[in-house]
N, C-alpha and C positions, 0 to 999 in steps of 0.2 A: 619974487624971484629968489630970496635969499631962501627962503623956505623947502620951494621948488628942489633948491641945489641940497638942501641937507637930507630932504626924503631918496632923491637921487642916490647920496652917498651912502645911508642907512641901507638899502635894497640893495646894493652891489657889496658892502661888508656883510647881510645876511645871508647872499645867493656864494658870497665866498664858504663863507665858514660849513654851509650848508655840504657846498663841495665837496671841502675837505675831510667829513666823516663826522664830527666834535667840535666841541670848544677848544680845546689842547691841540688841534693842527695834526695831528695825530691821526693814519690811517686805519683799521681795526686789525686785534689780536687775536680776534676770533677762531681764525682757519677761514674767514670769507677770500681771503682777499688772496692774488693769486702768486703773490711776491712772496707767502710765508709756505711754508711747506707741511705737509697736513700727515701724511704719512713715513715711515719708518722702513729699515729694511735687519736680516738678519744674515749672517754672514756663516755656512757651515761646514766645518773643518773633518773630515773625516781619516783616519788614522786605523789602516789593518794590517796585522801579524799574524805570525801560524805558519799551519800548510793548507795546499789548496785555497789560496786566495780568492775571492769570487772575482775572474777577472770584467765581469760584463756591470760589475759598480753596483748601486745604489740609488734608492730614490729620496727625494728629501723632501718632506710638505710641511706647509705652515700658511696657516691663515687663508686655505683655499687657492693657494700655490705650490706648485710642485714642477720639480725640476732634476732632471740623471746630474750624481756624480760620482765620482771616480769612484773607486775603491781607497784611495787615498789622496786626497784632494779637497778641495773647496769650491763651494759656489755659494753666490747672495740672491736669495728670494727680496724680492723690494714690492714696494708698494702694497705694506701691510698698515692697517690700523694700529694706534698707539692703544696700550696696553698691555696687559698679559696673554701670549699667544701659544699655542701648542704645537711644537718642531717635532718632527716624528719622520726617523729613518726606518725605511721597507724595501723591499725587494732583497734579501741577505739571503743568500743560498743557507739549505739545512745545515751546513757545517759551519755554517757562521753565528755570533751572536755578540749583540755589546757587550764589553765586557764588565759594567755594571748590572745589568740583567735588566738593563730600561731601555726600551727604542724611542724612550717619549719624552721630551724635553720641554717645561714651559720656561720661556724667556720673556723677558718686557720689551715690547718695542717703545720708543720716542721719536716722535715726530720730528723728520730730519738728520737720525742719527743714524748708526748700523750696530747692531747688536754680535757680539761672537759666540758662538757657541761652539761644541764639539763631541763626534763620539769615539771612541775609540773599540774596535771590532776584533774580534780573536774566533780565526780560523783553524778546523781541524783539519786533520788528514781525513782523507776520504779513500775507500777503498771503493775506485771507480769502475766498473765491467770485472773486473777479476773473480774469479772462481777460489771460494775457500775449501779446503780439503782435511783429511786427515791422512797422516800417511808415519809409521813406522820406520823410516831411513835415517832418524838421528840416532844419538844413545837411550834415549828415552821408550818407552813404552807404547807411546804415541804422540804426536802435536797436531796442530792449527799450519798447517800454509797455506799462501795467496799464490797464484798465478797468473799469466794472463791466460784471455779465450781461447791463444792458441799452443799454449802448453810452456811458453815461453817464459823465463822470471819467476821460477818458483824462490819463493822467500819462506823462512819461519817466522808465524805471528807467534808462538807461546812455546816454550822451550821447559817443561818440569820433568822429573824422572817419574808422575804418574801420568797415568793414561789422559788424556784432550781429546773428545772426539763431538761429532754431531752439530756443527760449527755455523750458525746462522747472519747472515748478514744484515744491519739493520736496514730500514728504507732510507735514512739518511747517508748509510756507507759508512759514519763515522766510529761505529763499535759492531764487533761480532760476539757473538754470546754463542757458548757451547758446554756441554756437559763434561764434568772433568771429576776424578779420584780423588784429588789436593787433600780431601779430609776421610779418608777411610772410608767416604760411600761417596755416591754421585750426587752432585749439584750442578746447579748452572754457577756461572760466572759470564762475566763479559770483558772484553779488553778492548781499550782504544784501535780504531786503526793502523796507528804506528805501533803496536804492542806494547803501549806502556798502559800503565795503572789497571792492572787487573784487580778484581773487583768480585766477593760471592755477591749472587742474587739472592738462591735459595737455603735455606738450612733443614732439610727435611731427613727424616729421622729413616727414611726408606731412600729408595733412589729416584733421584730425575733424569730421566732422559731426554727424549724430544722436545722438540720447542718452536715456536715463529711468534716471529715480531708483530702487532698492531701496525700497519700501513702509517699512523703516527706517530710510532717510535712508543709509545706515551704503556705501551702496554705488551705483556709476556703473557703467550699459552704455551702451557709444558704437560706433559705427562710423568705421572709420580705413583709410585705403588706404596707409598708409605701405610696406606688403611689393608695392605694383604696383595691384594688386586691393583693393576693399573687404570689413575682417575684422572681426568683432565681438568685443569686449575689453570687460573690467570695471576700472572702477580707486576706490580708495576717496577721497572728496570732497578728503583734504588732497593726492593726487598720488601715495600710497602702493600698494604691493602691485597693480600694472599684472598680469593674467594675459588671455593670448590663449584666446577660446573656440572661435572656427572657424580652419581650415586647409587651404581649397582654390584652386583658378582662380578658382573665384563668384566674384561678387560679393553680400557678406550686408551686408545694411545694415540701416536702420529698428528697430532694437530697441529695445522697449517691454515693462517688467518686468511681472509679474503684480501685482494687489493682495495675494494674500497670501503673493508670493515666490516661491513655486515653479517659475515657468515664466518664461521669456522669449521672446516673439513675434519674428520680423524675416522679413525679406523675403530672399531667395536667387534666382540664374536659373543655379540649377547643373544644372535640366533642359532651358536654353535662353530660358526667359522666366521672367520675374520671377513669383514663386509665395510663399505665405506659409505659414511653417513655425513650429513651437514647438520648444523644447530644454529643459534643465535648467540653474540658474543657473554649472557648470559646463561647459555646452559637450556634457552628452552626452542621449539619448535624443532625437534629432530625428525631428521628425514634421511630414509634409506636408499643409498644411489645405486651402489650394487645388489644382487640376491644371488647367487650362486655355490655349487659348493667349494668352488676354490678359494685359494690367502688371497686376499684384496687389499692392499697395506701399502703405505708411504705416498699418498697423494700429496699433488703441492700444485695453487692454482699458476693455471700461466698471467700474465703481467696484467690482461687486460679483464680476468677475470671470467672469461667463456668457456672456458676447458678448466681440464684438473688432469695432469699424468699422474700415474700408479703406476705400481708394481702388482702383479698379477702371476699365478702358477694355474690359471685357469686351461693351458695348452700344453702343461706338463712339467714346467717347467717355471724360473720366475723370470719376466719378460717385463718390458717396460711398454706401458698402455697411455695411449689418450681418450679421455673422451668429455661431452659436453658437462658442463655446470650441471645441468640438470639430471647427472647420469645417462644419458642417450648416447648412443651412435660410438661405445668404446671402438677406437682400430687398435690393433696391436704396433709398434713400428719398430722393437727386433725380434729379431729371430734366430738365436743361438739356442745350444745343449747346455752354454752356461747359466748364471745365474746374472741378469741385470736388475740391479735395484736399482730404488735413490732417486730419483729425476730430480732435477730441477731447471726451470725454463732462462735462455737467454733475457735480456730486457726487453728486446724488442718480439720477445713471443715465438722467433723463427728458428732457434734451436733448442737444444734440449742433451746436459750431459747427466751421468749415470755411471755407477759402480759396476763394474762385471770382473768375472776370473777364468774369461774365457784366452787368456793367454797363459793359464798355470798361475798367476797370482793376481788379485785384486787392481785393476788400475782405472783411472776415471777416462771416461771416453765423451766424445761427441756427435751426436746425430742429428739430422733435420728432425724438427718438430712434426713431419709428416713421415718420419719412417727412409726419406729418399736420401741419394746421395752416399759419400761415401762416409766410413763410419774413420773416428781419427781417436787414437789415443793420446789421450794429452800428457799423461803423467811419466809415459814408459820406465817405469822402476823397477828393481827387483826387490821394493819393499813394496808392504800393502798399503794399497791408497783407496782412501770409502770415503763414504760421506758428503760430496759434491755439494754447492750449494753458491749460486752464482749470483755478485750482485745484483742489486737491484737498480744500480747509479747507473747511468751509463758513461 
């Protein structure tokens, strides 16, 4: 019996200890057990200045979590694994950018704890729907103004006693870049939105005129007669990686990028008159859109990329033309004794303004993109205004 009672006691302190995990009583440190806590979280702080705030926020991911916040503000991603994890802010409108030049953050998570981190963002101005111009009515020779669509809030962007003219907007809104005198010939430049820190691009020993942005921002096509003739060149916005695309007698000028990059528009009269052709952002596969003997000059695509307006003196006169990408189906859509240049299209593709001096002095005007409707002067000045060219933000 006494035996009996000790094997008894021996099976109930084995079926114990068994229990309880260990010899030491002790439950496990593993991450098994559901009392200890196995993941970590990250807590993050977001912080933006400037102008033009992005007010619709930000996204924040880490570790195959992602969550909106503010534009300044905080949120905690949780239940990430312990380690080293990759935090990464997205969704920043183009005028926005950290202002370390990293959206990528790695942090250590620890199981149970909350990690902090932070970015802090710097917004520019943006020049939103507004129409830049050139226009003769200060002391100067000529400048850069913004307006709005409907003629309303003309402001000065660049104020020098030489000539500003030919004034491009980038596809982020946040700088315009235009042809200016400042050095005894013509160059590009660019200026912030708010007109501060202007900036040469080019240094060419002849002059530059025309110009349009890469849909990326990331890259400049200009027109330059530095070699005699005018040639069409790429150069990137700080002044960088200059490459030659055309190489003949022509004269190629008026280059206008595509919206979605692929193609660049200009004008050539390497058949004898001025005719409007397409290429590859390299310089090769050219393709003749017009054949005529009239001036065929200053196309600019519309937003979506389907059409191309031009100017045109194929009716007598220089008139302002649309017609498809592919050269097909030009309409005319004015029709004055003056002269309308210049087009360039709304955002949304549905209007289209343009230079004319059908009032006795140059002023920039507005039309339906099909010709209809009534035609509005935006600038009404007794100085001359040219050059038209309307963001691309909306």
């Amino acid at each position: 019996m006494k035996r009996l009672l000790q094997l008894s006691i021996l099976f109930l302190s084995t079926l114990f200890i068994f229990s309880c995990g260990g010899d030491d009583g002790h439950g496990p440190t593993n991450g098994n057990n559901n009392d200890e806590p196995t993941t970590g979280a990250v807590e993050v702080t977001t912080s933006s200045t400037g102008d033009d705030i992005d007010g619709d926020g930000y996204t924040v991911s880490a570790g195959g979590t992602s969550k909106s916040v503010s534009s300044s503000g905080s949120v905690i991603l949780a239940g990430l694994s312990e380690g080293d994890v990759n935090t990464e802010l997205s969704g920043m409108a183009g005028n926005c950018a950290v202002k370390n030049g990293s959206n990528s953050q790695t942090v250590t998570i620890t199981a149970g704890d909350t990690t902090s981190t932070s970015f802090d963002v710097e917004c520019q101005a943006v020049v939103n729907g507004r129409i830049a111009f050139q226009t003769t009515r200060g002391s100067n020779n000529a400048d850069i103004y913004l307006m709005n669509p409907d003629g309303s809030d003309q402001q000065a962007l660049t104020d020098d006693v030489e000539t500003d003219y030919l004034p491009q907007i980038s596809y982020s809104g946040t700088r315009v870049l235009f042809s200016s005198y400042r050095n005894q010939n013509f160059n590009l430049f660019i200026v912030n939105a708010d007109g501060s820190n202007i900036r040469q691009v080019t240094s060419s020993s002849g002059d530059t005129f025309d110009s349009s942005w890469a849909p990326d921002d990331s890259s400049i096509v200009f027109g330059d007669n530095r070699s005699g003739n005018e040639e069409i060149y790429t150069i990137a916005p700080d002044g960088n990686d200059e490459q030659r695309l055309t190489n003949n007698s022509a004269n190629d000028e008026d280059p206008s990028w595509s919206p979605d990059g692929s193609k660049i528009v200009y004008t050539s009269d390497a058949d004898g008159d001025a005719e409007i052709h397409t290429m590859n952002p390299d310089g090769s596969n050219i393709q003749k859109l017009t054949d005529n003997g009239s001036y065929d000059v200053h196309p600019e695509w519309s937003p979506d990329g389907s059409k191309i307006a031009f100017t045109s003196s194929r009716d007598g006169n220089k008139e302002v033309y649309v017609m498809n990408a592919d050269g097909t189906n030009p309409q005319r859509i004015t029709n004055n004794s003056a002269s309308d240049e210049y087009p360039s299209w709304s955002r949304d593709g549905t209007e289209i303004v343009f230079d004319s001096d059908r009032d006795g002095n140059d002023e920039i005007y507005k039309i339906n993109a099909d010709g209809s409707g009534n035609l509005v002067n935006l600038s009404n000045n007794s100085a001359e205004e040219r050059f038209p060219n309307w963001s691309p933000v909306q």
